[in-house]
MARDRENSE-971964 format. One record per residue: residue in three letters; x negated, y negated, z of N, C-alpha, C, CB in turn; residue number from 1. Coordinates in pm, 1 decimal, always signed. Glycine has a CB too. Layout:
REM MARDRENSE-971964
[ALA,[X,Y,Z],[X,Y,Z],[X,Y,Z],[X,Y,Z],NUM] ...
REM end
This chain:
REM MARDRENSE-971964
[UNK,[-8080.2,+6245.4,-1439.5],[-8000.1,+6122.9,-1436.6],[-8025.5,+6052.0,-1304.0],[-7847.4,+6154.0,-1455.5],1] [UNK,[-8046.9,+5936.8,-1328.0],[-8086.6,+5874.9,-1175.0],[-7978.8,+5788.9,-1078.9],[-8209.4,+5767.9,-1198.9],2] [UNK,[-8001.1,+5691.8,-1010.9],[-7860.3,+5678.5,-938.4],[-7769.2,+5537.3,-1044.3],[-7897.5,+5621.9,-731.2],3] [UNK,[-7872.9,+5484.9,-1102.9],[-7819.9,+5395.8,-1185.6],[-7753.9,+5448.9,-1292.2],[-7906.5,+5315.4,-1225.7],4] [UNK,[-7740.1,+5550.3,-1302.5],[-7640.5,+5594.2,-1421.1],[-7486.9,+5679.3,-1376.1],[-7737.4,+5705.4,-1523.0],5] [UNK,[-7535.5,+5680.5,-1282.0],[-7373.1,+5784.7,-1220.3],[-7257.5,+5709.6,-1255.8],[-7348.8,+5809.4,-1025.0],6] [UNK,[-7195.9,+5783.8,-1295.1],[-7044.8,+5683.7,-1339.4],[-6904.9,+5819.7,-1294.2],[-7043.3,+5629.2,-1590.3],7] [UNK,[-6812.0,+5755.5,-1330.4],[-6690.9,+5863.1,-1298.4],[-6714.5,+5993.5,-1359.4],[-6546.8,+5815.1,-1354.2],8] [UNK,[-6778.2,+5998.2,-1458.5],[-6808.0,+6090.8,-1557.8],[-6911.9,+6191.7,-1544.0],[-6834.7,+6026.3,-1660.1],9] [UNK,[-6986.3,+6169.4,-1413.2],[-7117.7,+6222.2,-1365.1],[-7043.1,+6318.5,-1337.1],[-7214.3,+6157.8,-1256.2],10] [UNK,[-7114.0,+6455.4,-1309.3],[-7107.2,+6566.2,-1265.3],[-7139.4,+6573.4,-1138.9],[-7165.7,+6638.3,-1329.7],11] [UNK,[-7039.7,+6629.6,-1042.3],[-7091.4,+6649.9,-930.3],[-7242.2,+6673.5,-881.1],[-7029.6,+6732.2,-904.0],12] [UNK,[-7288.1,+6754.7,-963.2],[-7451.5,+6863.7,-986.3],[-7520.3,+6696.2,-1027.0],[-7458.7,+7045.7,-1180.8],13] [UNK,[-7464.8,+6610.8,-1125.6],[-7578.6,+6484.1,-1141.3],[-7567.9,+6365.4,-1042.6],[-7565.3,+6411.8,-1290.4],14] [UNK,[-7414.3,+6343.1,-940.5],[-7382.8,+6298.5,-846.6],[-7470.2,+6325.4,-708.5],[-7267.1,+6331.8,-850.1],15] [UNK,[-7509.3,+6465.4,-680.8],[-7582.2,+6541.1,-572.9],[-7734.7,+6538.0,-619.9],[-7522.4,+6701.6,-554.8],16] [UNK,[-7788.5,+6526.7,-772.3],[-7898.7,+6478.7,-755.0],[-7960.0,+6386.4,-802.3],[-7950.7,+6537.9,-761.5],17] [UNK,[-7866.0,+6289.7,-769.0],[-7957.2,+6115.6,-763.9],[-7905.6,+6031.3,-653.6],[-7927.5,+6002.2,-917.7],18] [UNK,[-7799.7,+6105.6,-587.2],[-7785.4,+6096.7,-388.3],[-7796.4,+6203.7,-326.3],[-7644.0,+6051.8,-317.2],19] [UNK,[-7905.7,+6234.9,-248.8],[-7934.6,+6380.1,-175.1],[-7874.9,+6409.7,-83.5],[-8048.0,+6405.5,-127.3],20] [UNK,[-7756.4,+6309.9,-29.0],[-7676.8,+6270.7,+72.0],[-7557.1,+6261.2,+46.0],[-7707.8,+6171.0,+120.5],21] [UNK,[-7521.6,+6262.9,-97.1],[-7376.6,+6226.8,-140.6],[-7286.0,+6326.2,-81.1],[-7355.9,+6225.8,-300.6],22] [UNK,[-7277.9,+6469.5,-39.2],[-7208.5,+6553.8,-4.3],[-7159.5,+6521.5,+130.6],[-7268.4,+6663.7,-20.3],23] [UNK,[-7260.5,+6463.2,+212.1],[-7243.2,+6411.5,+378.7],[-7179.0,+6309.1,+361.8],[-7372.6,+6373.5,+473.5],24] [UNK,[-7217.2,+6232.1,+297.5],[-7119.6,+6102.3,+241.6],[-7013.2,+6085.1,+214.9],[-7136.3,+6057.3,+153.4],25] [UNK,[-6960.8,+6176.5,+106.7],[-6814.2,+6209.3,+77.3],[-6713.2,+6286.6,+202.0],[-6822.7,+6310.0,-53.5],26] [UNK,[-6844.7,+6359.9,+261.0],[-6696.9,+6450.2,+386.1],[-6690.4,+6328.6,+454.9],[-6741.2,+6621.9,+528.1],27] [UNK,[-6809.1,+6243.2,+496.3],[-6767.4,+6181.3,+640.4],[-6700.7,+6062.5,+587.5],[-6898.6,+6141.5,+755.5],28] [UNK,[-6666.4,+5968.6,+461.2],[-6598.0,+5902.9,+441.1],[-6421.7,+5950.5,+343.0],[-6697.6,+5821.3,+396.2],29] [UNK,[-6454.5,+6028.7,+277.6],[-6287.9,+6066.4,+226.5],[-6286.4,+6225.7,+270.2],[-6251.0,+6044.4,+19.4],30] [UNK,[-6364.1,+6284.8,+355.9],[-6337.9,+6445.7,+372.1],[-6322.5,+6506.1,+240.9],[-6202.7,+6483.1,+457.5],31] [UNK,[-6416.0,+6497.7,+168.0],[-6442.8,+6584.7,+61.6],[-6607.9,+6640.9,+34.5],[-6389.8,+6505.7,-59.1],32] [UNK,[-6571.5,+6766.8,+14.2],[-6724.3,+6862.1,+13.8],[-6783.2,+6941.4,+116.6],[-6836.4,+6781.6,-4.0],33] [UNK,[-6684.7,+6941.6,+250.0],[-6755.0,+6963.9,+348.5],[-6706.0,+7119.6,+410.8],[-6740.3,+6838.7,+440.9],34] [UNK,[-6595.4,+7147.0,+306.2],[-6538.1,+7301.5,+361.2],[-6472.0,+7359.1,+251.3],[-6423.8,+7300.1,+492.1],35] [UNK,[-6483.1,+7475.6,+260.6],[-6377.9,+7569.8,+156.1],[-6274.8,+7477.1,+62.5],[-6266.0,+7678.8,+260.7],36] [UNK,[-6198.8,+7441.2,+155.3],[-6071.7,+7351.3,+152.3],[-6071.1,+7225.1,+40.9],[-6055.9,+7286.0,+304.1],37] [UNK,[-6199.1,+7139.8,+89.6],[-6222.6,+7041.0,+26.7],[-6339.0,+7014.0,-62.6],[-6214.4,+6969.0,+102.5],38] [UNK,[-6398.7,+7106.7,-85.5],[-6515.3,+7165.2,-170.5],[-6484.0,+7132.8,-326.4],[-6529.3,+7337.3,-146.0],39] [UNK,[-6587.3,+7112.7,-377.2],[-6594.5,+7072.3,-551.1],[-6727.9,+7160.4,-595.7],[-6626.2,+6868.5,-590.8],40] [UNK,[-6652.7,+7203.5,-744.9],[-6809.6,+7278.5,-822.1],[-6903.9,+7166.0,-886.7],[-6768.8,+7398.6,-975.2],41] [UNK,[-7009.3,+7233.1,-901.5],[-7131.2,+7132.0,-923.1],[-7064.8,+7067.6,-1082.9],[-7322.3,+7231.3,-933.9],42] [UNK,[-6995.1,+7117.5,-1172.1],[-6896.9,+7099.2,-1286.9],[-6829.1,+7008.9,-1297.0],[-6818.4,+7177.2,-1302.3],43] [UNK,[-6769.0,+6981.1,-1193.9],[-6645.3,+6831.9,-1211.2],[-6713.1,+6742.0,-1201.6],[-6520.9,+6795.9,-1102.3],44] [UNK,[-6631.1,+6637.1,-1268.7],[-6672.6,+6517.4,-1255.4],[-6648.0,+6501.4,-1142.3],[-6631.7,+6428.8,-1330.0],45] [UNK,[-6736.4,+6315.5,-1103.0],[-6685.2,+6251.6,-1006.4],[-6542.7,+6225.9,-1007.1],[-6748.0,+6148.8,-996.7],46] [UNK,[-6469.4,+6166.7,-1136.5],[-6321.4,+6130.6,-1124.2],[-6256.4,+6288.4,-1122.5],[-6260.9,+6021.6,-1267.9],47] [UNK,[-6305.4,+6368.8,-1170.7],[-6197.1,+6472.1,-1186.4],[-6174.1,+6509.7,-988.2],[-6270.9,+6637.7,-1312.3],48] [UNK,[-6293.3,+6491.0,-891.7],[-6280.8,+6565.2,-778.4],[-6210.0,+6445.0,-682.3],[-6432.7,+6632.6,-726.6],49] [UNK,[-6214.6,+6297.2,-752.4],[-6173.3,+6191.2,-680.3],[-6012.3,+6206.8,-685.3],[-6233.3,+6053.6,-739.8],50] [UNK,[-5961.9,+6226.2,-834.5],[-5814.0,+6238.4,-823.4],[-5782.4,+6353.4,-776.5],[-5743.0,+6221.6,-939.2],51] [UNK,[-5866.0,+6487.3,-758.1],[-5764.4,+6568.8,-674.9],[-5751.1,+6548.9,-523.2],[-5795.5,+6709.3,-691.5],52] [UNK,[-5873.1,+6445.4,-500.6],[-5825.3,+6466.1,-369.1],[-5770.8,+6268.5,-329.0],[-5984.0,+6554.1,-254.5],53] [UNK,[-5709.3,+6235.6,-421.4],[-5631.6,+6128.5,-387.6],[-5716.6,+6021.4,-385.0],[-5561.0,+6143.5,-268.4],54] [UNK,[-5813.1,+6013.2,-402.4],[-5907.4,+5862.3,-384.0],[-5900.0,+5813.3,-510.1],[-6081.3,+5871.7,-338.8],55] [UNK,[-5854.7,+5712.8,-536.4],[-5794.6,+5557.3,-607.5],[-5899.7,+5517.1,-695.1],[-5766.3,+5416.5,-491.2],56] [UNK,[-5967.2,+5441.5,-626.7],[-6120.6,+5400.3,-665.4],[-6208.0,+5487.6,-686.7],[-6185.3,+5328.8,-576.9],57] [UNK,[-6249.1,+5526.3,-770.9],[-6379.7,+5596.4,-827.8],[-6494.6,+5485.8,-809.1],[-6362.8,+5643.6,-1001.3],58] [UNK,[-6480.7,+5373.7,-862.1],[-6598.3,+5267.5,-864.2],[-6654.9,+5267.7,-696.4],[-6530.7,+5091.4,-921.1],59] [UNK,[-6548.6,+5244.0,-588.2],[-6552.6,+5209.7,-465.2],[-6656.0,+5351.5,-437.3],[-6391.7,+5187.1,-386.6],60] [UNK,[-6585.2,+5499.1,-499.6],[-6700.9,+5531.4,-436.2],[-6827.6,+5584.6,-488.0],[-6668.7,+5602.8,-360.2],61] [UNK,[-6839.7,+5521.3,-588.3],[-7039.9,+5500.7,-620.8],[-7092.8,+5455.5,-584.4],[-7112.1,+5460.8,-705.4],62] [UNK,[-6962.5,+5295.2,-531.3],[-7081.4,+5171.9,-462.4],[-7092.2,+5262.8,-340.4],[-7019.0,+4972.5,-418.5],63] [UNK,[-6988.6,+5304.3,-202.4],[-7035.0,+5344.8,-144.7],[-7162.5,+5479.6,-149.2],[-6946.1,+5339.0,-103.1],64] [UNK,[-7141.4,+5553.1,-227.1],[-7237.9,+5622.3,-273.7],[-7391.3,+5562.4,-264.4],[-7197.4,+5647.1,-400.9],65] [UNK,[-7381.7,+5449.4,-341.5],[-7514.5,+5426.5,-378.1],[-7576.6,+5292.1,-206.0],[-7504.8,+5339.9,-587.6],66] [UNK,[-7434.4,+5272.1,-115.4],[-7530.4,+5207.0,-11.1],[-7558.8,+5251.4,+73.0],[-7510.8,+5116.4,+38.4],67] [UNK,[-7487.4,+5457.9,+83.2],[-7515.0,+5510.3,+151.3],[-7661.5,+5551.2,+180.5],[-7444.2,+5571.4,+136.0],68] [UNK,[-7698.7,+5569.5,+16.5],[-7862.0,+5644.2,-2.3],[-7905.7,+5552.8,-33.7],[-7907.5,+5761.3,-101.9],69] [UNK,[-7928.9,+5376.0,-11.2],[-7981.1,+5246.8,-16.8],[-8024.0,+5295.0,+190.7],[-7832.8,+5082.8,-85.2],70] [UNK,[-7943.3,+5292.0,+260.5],[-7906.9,+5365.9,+377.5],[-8049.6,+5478.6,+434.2],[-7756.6,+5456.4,+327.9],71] [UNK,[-8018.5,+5556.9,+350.2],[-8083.8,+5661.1,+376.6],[-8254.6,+5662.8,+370.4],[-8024.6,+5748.0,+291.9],72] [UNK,[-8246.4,+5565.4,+223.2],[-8420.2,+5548.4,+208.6],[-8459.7,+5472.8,+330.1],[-8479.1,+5453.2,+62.0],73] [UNK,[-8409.8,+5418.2,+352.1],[-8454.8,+5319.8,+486.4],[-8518.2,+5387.7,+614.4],[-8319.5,+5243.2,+547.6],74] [UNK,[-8443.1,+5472.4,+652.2],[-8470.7,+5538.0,+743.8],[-8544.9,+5708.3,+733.0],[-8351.2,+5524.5,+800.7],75] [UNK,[-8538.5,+5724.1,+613.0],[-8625.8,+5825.4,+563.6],[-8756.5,+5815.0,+550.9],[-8594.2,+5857.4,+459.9],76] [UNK,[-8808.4,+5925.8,+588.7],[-8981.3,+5935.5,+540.8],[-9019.8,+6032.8,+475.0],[-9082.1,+5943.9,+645.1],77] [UNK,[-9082.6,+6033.7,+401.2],[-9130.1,+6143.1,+336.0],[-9270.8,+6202.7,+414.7],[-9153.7,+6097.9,+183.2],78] [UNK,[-9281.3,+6310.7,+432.5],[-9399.6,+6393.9,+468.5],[-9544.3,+6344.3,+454.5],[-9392.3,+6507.9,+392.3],79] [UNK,[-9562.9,+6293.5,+329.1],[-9708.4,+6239.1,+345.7],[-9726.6,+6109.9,+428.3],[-9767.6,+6209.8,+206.7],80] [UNK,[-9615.0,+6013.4,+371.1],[-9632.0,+5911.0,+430.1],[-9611.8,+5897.6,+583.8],[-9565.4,+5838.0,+367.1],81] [UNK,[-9562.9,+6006.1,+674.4],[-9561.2,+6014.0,+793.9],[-9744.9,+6062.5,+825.8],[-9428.5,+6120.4,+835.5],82] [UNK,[-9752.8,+6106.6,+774.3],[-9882.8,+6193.1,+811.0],[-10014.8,+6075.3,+795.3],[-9902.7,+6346.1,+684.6],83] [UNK,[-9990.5,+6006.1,+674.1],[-10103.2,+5900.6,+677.0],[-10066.9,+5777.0,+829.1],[-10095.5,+5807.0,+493.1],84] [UNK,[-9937.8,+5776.2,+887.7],[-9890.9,+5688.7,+954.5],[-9945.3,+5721.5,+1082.2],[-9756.9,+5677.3,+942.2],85] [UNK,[-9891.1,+5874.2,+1130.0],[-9993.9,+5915.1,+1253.4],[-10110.2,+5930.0,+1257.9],[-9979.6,+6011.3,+1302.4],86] [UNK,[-10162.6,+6003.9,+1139.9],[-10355.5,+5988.6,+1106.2],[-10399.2,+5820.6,+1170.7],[-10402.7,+5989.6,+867.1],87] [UNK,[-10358.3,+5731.2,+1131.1],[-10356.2,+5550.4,+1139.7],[-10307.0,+5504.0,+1316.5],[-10197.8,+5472.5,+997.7],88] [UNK,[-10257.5,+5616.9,+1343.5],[-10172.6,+5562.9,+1501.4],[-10113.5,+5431.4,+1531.1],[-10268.1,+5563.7,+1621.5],89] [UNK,[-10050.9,+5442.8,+1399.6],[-9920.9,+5346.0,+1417.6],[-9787.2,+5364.4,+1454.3],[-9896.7,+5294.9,+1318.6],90] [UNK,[-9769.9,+5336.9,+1551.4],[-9644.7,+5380.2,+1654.4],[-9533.8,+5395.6,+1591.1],[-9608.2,+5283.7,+1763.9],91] [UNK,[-9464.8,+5529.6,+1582.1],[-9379.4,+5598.7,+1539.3],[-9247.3,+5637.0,+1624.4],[-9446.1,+5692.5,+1503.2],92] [UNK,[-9106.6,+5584.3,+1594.0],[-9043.9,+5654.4,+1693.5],[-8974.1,+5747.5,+1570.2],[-8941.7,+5558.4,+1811.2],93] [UNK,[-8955.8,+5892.1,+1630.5],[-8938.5,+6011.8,+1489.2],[-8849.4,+6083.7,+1566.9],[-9090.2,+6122.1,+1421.9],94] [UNK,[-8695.1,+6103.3,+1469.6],[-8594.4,+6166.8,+1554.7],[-8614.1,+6240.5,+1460.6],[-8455.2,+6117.6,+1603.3],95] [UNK,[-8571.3,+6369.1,+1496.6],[-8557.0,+6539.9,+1454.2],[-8435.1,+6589.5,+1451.3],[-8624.1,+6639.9,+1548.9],96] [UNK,[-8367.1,+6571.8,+1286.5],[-8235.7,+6592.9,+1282.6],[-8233.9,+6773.5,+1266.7],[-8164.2,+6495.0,+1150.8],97] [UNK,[-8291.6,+6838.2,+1279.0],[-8316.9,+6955.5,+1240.6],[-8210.8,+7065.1,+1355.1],[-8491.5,+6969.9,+1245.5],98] [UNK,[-8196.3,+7170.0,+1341.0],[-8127.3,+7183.0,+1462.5],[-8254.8,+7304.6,+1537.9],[-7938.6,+7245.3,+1432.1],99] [UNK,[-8226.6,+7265.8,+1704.8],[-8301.7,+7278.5,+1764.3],[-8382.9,+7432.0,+1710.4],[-8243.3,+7254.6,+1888.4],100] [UNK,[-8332.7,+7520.6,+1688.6],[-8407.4,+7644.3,+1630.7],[-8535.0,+7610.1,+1552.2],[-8312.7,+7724.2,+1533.4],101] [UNK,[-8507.4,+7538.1,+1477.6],[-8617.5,+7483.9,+1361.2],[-8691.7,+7351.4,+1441.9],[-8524.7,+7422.7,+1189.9],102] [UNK,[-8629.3,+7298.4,+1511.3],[-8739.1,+7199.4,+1605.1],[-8832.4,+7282.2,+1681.7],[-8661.5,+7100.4,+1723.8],103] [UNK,[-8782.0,+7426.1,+1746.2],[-8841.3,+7448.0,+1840.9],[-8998.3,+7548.4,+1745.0],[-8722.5,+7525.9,+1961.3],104] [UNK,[-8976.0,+7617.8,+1648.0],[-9039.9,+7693.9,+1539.9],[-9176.5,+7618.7,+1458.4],[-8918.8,+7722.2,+1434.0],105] [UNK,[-9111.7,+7449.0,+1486.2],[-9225.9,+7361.7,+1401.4],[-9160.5,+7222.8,+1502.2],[-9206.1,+7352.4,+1173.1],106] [UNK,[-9216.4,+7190.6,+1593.6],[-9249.7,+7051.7,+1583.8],[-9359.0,+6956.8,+1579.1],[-9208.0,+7018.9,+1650.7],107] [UNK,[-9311.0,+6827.3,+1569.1],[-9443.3,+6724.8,+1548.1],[-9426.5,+6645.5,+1706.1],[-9423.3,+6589.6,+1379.5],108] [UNK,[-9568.2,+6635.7,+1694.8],[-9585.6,+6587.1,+1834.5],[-9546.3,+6461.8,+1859.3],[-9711.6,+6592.7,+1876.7],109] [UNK,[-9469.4,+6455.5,+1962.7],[-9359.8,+6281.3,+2034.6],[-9240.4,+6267.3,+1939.0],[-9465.0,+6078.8,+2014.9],110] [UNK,[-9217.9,+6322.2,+1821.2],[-9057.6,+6363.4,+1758.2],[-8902.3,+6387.1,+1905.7],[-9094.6,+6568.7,+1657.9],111] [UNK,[-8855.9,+6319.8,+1893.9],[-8738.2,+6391.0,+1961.0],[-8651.0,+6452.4,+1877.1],[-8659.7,+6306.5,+2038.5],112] [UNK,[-8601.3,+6559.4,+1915.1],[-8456.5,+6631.4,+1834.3],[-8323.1,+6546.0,+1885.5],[-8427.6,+6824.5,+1888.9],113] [UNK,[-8236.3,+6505.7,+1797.3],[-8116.3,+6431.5,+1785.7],[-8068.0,+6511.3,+1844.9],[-8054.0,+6390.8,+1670.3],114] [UNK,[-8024.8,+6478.3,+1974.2],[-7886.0,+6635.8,+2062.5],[-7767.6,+6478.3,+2060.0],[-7949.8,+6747.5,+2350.2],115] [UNK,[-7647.7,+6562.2,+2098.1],[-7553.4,+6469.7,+2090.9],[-7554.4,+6388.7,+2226.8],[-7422.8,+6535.5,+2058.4],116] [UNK,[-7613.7,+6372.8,+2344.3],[-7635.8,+6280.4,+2418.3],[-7750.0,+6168.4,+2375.5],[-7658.0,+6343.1,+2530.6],117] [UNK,[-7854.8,+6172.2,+2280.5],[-7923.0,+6093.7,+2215.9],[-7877.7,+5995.4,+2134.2],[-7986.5,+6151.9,+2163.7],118] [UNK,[-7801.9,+6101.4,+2058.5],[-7716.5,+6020.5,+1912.4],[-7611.9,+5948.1,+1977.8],[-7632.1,+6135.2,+1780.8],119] [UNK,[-7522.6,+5978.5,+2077.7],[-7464.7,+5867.0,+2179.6],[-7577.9,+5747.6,+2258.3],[-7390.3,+5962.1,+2308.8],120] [UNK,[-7668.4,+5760.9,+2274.2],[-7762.4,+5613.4,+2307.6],[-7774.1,+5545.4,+2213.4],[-7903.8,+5620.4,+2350.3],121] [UNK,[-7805.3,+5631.3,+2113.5],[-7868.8,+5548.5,+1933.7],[-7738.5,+5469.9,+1968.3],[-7876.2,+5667.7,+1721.0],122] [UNK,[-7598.3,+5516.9,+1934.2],[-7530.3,+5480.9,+1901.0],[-7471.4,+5332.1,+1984.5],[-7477.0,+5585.3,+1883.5],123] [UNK,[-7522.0,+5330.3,+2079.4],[-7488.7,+5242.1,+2199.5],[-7605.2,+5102.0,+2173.6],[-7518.2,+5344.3,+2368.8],124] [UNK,[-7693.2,+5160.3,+2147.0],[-7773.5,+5033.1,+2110.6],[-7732.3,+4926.3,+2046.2],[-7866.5,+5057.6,+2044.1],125] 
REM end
């Protein structure tokens, strides 16, 4: 099911895969999905996990849903297309959301890792 079809009726499991982001999405805008507490099975619907946890609008949040990962493609790259980009040496600035363990195990060369004094500059810009 792709993102044009999600409706209240979507399944969490078809919600999570036609936004790969929807889980980050939902904690950091209504705090849902992100702990024990506020967690949903891949089974419920979107409306069934919206009314337990009090959110009104179901519609409000597909749209947000869907401008989050409108959002996301933007600033996403996929693997090949980075690779044909540096092969080309077309100037890349490449943050490394990874956490430092896995930056330090594999990185790409001139990548910075996002530490929280970075993501405070981004954010300042």
């Amino acid at each position: 099911m792709g993102a044009d079809h999600i409706t209240k009726d979507s399944t969490m499991q078809e919600v999570l895969e036609a936004f790969p982001g929807a889980q980050r999405t939902l904690f950091s805008r209504y705090h849902v999905g992100g702990c024990s507490h506020c967690g949903f099975d891949p089974a419920e619907t979107l409306e069934q996990v919206s009314r337990r946890n009090n959110i009104l609008d179901g519609q409000e949040v597909i749209s947000y849903l869907r401008q989050s990962h409108e959002r996301d493609e933007k600033v996403q790259i996929l693997p090949e297309e980075l690779a044909r980009a540096l092969k080309s040496g077309q100037k890349i600035e490449l943050l490394d959301v990874r956490t430092p363990e896995e930056y330090e195990i594999a990185r790409i060369e001139g990548a910075r890792l996002v530490t929280e004094d970075l993501a405070k500059e981004i954010l300042e810009e």
